[in-house]
N, C-alpha and C positions, 0 to 999 in steps of 0.2 A: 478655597479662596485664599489662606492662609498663604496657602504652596504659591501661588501664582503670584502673590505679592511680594513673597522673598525672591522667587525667580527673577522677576524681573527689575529690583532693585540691586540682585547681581549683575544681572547683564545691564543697567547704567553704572555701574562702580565699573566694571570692567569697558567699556566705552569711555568713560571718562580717564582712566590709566591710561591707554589706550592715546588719546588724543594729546597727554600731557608729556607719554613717550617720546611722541614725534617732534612735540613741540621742543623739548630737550634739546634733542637729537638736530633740529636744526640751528635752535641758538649756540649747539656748539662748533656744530658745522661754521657760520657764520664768524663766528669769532676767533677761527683758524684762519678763514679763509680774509680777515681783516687786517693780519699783521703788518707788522714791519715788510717792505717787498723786500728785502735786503734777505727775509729770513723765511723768506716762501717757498712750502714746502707742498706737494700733491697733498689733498686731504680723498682720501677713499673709504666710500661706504660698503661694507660688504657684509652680506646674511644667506639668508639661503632664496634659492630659486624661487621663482615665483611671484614676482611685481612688489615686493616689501623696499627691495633697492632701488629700483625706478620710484618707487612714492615716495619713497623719502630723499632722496637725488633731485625730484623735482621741487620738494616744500623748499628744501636748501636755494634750490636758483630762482624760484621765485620771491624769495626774500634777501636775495642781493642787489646790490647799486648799479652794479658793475656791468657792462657789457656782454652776455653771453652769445656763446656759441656752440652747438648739439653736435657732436661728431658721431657717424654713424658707418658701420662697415658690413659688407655685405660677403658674402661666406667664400673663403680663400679660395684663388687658383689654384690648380697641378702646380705651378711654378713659386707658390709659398705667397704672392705678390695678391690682394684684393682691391677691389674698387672700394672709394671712400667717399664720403658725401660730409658736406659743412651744411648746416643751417644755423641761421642767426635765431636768437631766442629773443622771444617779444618781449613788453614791461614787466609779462607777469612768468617771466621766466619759460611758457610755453615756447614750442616753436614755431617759427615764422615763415619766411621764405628760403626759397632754394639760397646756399650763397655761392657755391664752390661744388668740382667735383674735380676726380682726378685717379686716376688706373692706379698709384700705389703712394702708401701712405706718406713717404718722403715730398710725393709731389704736394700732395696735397697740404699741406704743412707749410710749405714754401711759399703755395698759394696764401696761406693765411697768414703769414708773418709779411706779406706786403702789402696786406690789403687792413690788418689791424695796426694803430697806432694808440702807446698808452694803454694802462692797465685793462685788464679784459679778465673772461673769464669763460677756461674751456670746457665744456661739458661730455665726458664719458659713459653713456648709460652703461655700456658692458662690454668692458674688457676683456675678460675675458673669451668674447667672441674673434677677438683680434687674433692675425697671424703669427709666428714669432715675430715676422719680418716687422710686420706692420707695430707690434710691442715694442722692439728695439728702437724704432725711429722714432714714436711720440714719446718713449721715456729721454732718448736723448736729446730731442728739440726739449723737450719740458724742462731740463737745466739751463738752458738756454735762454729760453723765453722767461722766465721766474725775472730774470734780469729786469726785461722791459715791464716789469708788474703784470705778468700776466701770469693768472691763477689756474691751477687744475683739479678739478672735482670728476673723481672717478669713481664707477660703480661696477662691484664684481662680486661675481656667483663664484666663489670655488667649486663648490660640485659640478659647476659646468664647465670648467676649464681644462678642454682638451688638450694642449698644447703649454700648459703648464706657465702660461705667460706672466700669471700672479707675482712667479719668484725674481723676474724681468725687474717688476713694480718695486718688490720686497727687499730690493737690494740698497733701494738708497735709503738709509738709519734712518733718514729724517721724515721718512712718508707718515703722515697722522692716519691710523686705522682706528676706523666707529664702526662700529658692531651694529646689526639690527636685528633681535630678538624675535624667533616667533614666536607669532599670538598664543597665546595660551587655550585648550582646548575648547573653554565657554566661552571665547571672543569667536572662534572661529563656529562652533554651535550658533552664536547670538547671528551671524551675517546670515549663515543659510537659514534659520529661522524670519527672519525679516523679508530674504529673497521670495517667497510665495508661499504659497497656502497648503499646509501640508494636512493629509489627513490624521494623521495621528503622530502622538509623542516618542512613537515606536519607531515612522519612520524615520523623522526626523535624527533619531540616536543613532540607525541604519546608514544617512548620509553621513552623520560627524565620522563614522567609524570607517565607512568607505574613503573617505576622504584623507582617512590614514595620517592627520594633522599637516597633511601639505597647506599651507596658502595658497599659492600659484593655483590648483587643484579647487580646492576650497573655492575661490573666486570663478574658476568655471564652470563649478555647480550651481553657483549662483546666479550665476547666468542663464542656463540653460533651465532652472530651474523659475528662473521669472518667463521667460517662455513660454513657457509650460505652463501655468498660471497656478496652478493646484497641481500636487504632486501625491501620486495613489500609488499602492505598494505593486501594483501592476505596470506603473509607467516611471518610475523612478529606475529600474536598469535602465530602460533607454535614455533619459539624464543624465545617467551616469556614466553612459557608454559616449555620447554627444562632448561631453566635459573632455572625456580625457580624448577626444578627437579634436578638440578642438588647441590644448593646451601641451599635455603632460606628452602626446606621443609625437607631436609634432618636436619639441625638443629634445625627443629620445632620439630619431629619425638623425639628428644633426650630431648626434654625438657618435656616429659611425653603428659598423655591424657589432662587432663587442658587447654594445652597450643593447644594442635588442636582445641578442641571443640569451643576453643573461638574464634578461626581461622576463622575457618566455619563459627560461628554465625558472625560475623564480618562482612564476604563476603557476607552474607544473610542479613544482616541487618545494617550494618556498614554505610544507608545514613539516618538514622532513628538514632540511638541510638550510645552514644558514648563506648569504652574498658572499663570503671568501672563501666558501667551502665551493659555490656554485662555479665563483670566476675561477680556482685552479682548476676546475674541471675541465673549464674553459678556454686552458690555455693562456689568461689575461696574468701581465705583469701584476705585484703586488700592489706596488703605487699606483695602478690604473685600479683596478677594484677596489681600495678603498674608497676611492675619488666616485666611483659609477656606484657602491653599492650609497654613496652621500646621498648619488644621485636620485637614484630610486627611490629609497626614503622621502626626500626634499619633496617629491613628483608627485609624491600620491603612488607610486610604480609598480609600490612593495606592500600591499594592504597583508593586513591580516586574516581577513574575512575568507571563508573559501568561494564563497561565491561572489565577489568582487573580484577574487585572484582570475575565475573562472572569465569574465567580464572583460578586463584586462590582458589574457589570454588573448582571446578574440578580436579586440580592437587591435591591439599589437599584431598579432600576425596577419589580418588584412593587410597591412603595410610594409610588413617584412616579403624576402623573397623567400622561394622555395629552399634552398640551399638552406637559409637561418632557420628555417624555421625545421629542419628535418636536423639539425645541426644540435639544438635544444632540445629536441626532441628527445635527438639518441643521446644527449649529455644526461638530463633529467632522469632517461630511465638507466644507465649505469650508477648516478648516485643511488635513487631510491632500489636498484639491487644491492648497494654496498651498503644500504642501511638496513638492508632484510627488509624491507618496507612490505607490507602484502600486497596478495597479489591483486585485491580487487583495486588498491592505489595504483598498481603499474596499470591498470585497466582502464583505469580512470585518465590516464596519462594517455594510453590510445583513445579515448572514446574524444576527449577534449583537442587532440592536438587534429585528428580528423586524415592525418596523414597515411599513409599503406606505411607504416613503420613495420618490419619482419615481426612475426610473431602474435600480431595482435588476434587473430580467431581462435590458435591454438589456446593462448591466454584465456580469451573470455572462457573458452570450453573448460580450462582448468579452473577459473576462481569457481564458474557455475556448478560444476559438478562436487566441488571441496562445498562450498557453500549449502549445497542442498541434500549432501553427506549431514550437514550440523546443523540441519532445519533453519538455517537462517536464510527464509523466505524471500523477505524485503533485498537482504544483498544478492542473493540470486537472480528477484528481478529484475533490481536495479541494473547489473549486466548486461542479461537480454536487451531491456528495453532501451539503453545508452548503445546498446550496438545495432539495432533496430533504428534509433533516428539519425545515427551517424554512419551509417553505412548504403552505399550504392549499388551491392553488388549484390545482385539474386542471392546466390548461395547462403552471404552472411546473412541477409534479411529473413529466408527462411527459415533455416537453424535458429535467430533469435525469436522468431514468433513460436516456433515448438518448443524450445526451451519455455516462455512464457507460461503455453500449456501445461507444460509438466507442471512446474510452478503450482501455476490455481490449479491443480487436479489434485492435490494436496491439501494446499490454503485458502481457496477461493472458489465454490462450484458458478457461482454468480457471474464473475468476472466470466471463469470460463465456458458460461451460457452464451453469456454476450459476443467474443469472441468465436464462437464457434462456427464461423463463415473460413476462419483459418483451415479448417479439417477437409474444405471442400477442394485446396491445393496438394497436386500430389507432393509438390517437391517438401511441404512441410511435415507431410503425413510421414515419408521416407526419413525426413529429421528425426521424426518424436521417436524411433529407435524402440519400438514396443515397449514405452510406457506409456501406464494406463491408470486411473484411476480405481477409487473400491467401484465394484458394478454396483452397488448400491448408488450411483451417479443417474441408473433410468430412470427410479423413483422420484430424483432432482430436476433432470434433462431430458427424459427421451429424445427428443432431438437432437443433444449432444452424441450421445449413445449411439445411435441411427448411422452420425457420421464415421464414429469411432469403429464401427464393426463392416468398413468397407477397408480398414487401413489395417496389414500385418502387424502381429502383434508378439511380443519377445516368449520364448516356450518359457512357460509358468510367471510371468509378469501378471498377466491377467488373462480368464475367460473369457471369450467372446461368445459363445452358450449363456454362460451364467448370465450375462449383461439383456442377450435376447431375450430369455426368460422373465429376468424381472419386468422388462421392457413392454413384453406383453406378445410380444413378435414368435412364438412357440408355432405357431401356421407357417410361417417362411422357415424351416428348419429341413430339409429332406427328409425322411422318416428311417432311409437308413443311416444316415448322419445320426439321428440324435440316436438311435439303438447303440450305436457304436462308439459313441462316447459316454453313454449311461450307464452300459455296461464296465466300459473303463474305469470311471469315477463314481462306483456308488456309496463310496465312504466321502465323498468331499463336498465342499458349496456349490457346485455346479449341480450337482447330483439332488443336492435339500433346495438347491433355489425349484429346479427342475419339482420336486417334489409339490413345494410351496403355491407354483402356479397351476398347477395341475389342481391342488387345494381352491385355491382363488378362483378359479374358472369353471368348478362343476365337476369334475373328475377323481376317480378313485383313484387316493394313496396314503389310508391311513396304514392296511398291513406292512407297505414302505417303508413308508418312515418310522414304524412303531421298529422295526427291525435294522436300520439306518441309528437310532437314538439307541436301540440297545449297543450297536455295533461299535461308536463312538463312546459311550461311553467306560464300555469294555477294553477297549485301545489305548487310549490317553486318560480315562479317568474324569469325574466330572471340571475339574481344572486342566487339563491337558486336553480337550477338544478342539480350543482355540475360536477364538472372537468369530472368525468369518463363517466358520459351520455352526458353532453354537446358533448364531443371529438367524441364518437362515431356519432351519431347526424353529428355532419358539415363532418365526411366523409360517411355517405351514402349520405347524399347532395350535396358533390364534386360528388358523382360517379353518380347523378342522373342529374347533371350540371343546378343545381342551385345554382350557383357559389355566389350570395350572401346573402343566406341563410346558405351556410356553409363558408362564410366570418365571419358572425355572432357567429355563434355556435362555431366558433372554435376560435372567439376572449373569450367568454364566460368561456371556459376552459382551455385558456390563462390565465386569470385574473384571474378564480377564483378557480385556483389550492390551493390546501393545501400543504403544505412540502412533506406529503408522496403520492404526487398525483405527482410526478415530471414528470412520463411517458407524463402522460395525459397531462399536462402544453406543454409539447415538443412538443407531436402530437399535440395540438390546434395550435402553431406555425408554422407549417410545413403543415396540412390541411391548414392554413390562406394561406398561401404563394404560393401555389399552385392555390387556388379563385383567389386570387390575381391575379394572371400570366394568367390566364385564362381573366380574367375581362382586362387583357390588363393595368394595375396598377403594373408597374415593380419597382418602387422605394417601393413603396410597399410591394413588395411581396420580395424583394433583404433584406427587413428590416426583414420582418417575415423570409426566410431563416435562415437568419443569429442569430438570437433567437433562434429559432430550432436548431440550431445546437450546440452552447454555452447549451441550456439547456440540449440536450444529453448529452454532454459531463461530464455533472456533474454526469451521473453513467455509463459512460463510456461506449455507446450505439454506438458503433464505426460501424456496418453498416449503422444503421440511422445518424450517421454522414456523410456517405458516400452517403446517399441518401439526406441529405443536399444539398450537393456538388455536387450533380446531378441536384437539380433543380435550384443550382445558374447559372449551365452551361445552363440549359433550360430556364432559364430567358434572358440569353445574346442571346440565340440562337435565342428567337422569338422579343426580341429586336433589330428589326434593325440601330434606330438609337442610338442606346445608345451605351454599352461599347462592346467593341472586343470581339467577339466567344471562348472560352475556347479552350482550347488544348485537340483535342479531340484525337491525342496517350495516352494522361496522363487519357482521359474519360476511356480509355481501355483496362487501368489497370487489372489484373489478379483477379478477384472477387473470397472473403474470402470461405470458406467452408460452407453448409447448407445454403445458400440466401433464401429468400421469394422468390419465383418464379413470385411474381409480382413484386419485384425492381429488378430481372432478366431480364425481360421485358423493363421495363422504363429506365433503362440504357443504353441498346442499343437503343430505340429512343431516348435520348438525345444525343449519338454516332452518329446516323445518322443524327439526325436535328441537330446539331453540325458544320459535315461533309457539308451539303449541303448551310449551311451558308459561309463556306471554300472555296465549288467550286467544292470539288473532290465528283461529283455526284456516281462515278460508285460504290466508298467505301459505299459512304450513303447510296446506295440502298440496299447493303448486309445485312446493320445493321437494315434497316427497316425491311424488311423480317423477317430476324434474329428474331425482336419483334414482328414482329403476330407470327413467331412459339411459341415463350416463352408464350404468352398471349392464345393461344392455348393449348399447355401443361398443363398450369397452369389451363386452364375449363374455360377463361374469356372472356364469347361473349359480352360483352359491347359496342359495335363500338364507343362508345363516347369516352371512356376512350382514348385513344390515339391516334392523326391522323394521323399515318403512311401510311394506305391506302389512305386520302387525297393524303399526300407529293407523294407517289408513281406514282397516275392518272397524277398530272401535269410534273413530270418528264417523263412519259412514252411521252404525251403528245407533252415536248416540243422537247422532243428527236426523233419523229416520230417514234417511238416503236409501230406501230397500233396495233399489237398483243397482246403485253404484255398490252397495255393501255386496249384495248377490255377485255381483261381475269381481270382486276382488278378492270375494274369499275362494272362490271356483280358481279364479287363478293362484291364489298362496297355495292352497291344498295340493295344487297338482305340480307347481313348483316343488313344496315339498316330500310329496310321496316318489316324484322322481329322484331326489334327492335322497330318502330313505332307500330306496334301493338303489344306489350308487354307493351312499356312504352313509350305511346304516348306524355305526357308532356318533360318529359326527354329528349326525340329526337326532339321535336318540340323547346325548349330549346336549344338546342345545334346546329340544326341544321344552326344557321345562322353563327357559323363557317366555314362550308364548303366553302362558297361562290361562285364562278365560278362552283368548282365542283357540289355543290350541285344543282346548276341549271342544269348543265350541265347532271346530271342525272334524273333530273326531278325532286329532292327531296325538291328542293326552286323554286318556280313557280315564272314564269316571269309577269310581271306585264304587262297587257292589256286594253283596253277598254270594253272585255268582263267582267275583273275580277280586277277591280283594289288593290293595294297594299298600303302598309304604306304613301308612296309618297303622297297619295292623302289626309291624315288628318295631321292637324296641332300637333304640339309639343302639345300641350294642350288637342287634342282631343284623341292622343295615351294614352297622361298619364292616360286619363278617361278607355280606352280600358281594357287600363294592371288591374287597380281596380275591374273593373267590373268585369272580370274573378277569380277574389277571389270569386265570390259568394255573395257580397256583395249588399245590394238594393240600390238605387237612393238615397235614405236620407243618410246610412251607407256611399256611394261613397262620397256624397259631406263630408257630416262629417268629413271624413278622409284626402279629399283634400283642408280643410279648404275653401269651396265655398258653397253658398247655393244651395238649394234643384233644384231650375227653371234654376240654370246655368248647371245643373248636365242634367237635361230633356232636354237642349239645345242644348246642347252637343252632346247628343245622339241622337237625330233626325238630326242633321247634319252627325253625322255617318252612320246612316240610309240612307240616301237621296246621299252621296257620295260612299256609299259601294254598293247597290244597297240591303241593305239587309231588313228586316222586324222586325227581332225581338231577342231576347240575344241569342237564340237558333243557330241562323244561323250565328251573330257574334261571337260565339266560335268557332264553326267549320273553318268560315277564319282566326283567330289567328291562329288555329294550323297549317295553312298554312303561314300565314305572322307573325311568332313570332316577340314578343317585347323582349325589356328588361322592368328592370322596372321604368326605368326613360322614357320607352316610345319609346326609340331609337332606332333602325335595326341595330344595329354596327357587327363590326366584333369580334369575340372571338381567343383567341389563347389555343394553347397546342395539 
């Protein structure tokens, strides 16, 4: 309240200066224009453009005695000669009626020196609109006339004096010159404040600043701005654009070609180079550019803003011809090369001027490609998309929407969801030049993807294999096609994605990849594998439920992402957290989420964001003693368009296991289901992948459902036992999740005196167990367990002698029955 009380008793102090200005200004006028007639000399008002000299020109003749008379001229012949017009001025100094008219200013003159008798008093509003011709004859009638008492009040803009008539005026010693000051910036704030209803204090600063302290300007904002009634940050360029149509360019217009073209260049170049640097460019005499750059200034012509410049632009060259405006064009971009200016500025000089200037595709292709060399995104697209809405020509239009693409295949997978109607044109697919996003883009878009693997793609840019695979698409592949490239690539991502979905879908490749992980790591090293095989790696390892093996591999591709590896970074994050969650390491895995999820977002990866936020809920969910169950109406949320049909799946098991943390079983079992169908759908006989069928048996279970529990455990078991001979490791791994159920189906055998189990060897004699089944020999086993060779054969004859067994042969066979981890433990797993 404070603020608004001082504000406003500025803007009366300055209204009140203001009105005591003028008052001045006329009483001195007056009392020039009262002398001695003997000693009568012209009195001229002159300030800058813009109606400050008509208003005070008129307070002056409205407060004379005297007889006046309005002279007015209309814009010179070829022949230097223009028409002139007399009216007589009413009581109140306004004017009146026609009095006089006459083809050139002598006549006219003549007319009026017979038809006034006795003092008078002639009224000039603007001088310098006069010809020379037409200057010469009323300065020398005006020596003349002084004789018979008659008085001359003239009113002149220097900035608009094309024809330099001022100096005409200037010559006679005795002419009285009064200055008229412009308003000061909170006078010219207080009018456009007053003129209509602005939405905010923002805008309002927006207008004083656009308005670049012109008056003239100023006053037809306020015009256009009472029009308007209320003025919103969406309809104030058009305000602004109306103003200086109605004002500033119409006087530009009259001060010839010169005075546009510098316009132009100005608003093109005007944050680079200053109005005398602009006009020699120009070719404009010295004294003429001072005079036009007054001009500009005076006008509002010359803002500083760039988006007013841009405004000003536009309104000016609507008006200009072809010639000016290609004239400015080519001026503006030889200054901004003589300044080194960059190049997205020259760019910006084509996108604005709108013109086929030489150069401009080759250009944009230059800034975009330097720009998206220095990850600078934003300037990259800003290119694309300023040559996309200023351009008519197929060719550029589709180059700039594939540029776009490449763009968000980078910074944006979102945008380029959205977007992805683009991929459906060839001419743009031939733009994008074989690039490609990470193929980790199917798990974001399949449908993106889908379009992308119809379009050539640059050798080693990206897989279009690896893309199918993740995609889900391994059916539509030829079978000697994929032989022939698997065999090529079995050290590479192509190879591990390949690997990966074969895992995901039911299919044997754990000896693969176990030979694949040794293969790389032998190569490069566990840091020298690099982001894109690591990533893949730790998920066919999740799907094969060696959960710390793809805990490894996917910290690996964490770490040792590159900048343009951000996909791969994310997924090693989200693979980690997943191990995690599984290995029963929930602060853990809540930490790797949550990385995952911040590093999507950095190009804007908003399903995998969303699958984030799915397994922070699945972390809480198998967390029972930790933090509270997520909300699982908010899990339920309405899922975007084109999903991976396997976060299709996994979201509703986090909805159900969610739900059954909650209580409200009969919901949770919808959504279980719900996920075998998805996981069905989708081709993924995995049983490990997701324990829905578990959660299902014990709820049937405790609910006395005999039926339903009968019908679901016949189907786990035989899911499972298919799965056991597929990929025996893998299930014999995983199976010590099931727990109760797995026994309960047979799947984890109970421990007897015919058949003993884990139970029966010590901490130390599992850990030797777990070793062993590496394949490793007695010397290698101890080597590795840091013990010697005789405690390693100790060991194992206590295994022997307690298992009931003879030899390594028949000790694998009971691990596949009594899995370990690898620290040797029977624990429980989750997920």
């Amino acid at each position: 309240m404070q603020g608004d009380t001082t504000s406003a008793t500025s803007t009366l102090r300055a209204s009140a200066a203001h009105r005591q200005e003028h008052e001045d200004l006329a009483a001195r006028a007056r009392t020039l224009l009262n002398v001695d007639p003997e000693h009568l000399q012209p009195v001229v008002i002159t300030g800058p453009i813009g109606g400050l000299v008509n208003s005070a020109i008129r307070r002056v003749a409205a407060a004379s005695d005297l007889p006046g008379f309005w002279l007015h001229s209309l814009p010179p012949r070829p022949d230097g000669d223009q028409r002139c017009i007399v009216q007589e001025a009413a009581r109140d100094g306004e004017q009146d009626g026609l009095a006089m008219t006459a083809d050139d200013m002598g006549g006219l003159l003549d007319q009026l020196t017979a038809q006034v008798q006795g003092p008078a008093l002639l009224i000039v509003e603007s001088v310098q609109q006069l010809s020379t011709s037409s200057a010469n004859a009323l300065v020398v009638w005006a020596q003349l006339a002084r004789l018979r008492g008659t008085r001359l009040l003239l009113g002149y803009a220097p900035a608009a004096d094309i024809d330099a008539v001022g100096t005409l005026v200037a010559m006679n010693p005795e002419v009285h010159w009064i200055d008229v000051q412009s308003p000061s910036p909170e006078r010219l704030r207080h009018a456009l404040e007053r003129a209509a209803r602005w939405t905010g204090a923002d805008e309002l600063d927006r207008a004083a600043a656009f308005c670049a302290g012109s008056p003239g300007l100023t006053t037809a904002v306020c015009r256009a701005a009472a029009i308007e009634g209320e003025v919103t940050d969406s309809r104030f360029p058009h305000v602004y654009a109306n103003a200086l149509e109605s004002s500033a360019v119409p006087q530009l217009l009259r001060q010839g070609p010169d005075a546009v073209a510098l316009a132009l260049v100005m608003a093109l170049a005007g944050h680079t180079v200053d109005a005398a640097e602009a006009a020699g460019a120009l070719g404009i005499l010295p004294r003429t550019a001072r005079r036009l750059e007054r001009f500009l200034r005076e006008s509002g012509l010359a803002p500083d803003s760039p988006e007013a410049q841009v405004i000003v632009h536009r309104v000016v060259a609507a008006q200009a011809g072809q010639d000016i405006r290609r004239r400015a064009a080519s001026c503006a971009r030889g200054l901004l090369e003589a300044h080194r200016a960059q190049a997205v500025d020259l760019f910006a000089l084509h996108s604005l001027v709108g013109d086929d200037v030489a150069g401009r595709m080759l250009l944009a292709k230059d800034i975009f490609t330097a720009a998206l060399f220095e990850d600078a995104f934003d300037r990259a697209l800003q290119v694309a998309q300023n040559l996309e809405a200023t351009s008519s020509d197929p060719g550029e239009i589709a180059w700039a929407r594939a540029a776009q693409l490449a763009v968000w295949m980078r910074s944006d997978w979102a945008a380029l969801h959205r977007q992805r109607e683009w991929l459906t044109d060839p001419a743009v697919l031939a733009e994008l030049d074989g690039a490609r996003p990470s193929a980790w883009l199917a798990l974001e878009s399949p449908a993106t993807v889908e379009l992308l693997l119809e379009a050539p793609a640059a050798d080693g840019a990206w897989s279009g294999l690896d893309a199918t695979f993740l995609s889900g698409r391994m059916a539509t592949v030829p079978t000697t096609y994929l032989r022939g490239v698997v065999a090529a690539a079995e050290t590479g991502p192509t190879y591990a994605s390949y690997l990966a979905v074969c895992a995901l879908i039911g299919h044997r490749a754990s000896p693969r990849l176990a030979a694949l992980s040794e293969c790389a790591e032998a190569l490069g090293g566990p840091l020298g594998v690099g982001a894109a095989l690591a990533s893949r790696i730790a998920a066919a390892w999740l799907f094969l439920t060696d959960y710390e093996a793809a805990a490894r591999w996917a910290a690996i591709a964490a770490f040792t992402a590159a900048e343009n590896e951000a996909a791969d970074c994310a997924m090693g994050y989200l693979i980690g957290a997943q191990a995690q969650l599984r290995l029963g390491n929930f602060g853990r895995a809540r930490e790797q989420a949550e990385l995952a999820k911040t590093n999507f977002a950095r190009f804007n990866a908003t399903t995998m964001m969303d699958v984030c936020v799915w397994t922070l809920a699945h972390i809480d969910a198998e967390d029972v003693a930790g933090a509270e169950p997520a909300d699982a109406q908010a899990l339920a949320a309405a899922l975007p368009d084109a999903v991976h049909p396997l976060w299709i799946a996994y979201r509703a098991y986090v909805c159900g296991r969610t739900l059954l943390r909650h209580g409200e079983t009969d919901v949770a079992v919808r959504y279980l289901f719900g996920s075998g169908r998805d996981l069905a759908r989708a081709g993924i006989e995995n049983p490990s992948l997701l324990n829905w069928l578990p959660h299902l048996v014990r709820v049937f279970r405790a609910g006395g459902l005999t039926d339903f529990h009968n019908q679901v455990t016949d189907d786990f078991a035989s899911r499972w036992r298919r799965w056991d001979r597929i990929e025996p490791a893998a299930a014999g791994r995983r199976v010590r999740a099931l727990a109760d159920v797995g026994t309960e189906l047979g799947l984890v055998p109970k421990e007897s005196p015919n058949e003993p189990g884990p139970s029966q060897l010590s901490p130390a004699e599992r850990k030797v167990v777990v070793v062993v089944l590496e394949g490793l020999s007695n010397r290698e086993v101890a080597r590795k367990l840091f013990l010697s060779k005789r405690t390693i054969d100790t060991h194992l004859g206590n295994i022997y002698r307690k298992l009931g067994l003879s030899s390594r042969d028949e000790l694998i066979c009971w691990a596949r029955r009594f899995p370990l981890s690898s620290d040797g433990a029977s624990e429980a797993a989750y997920g």
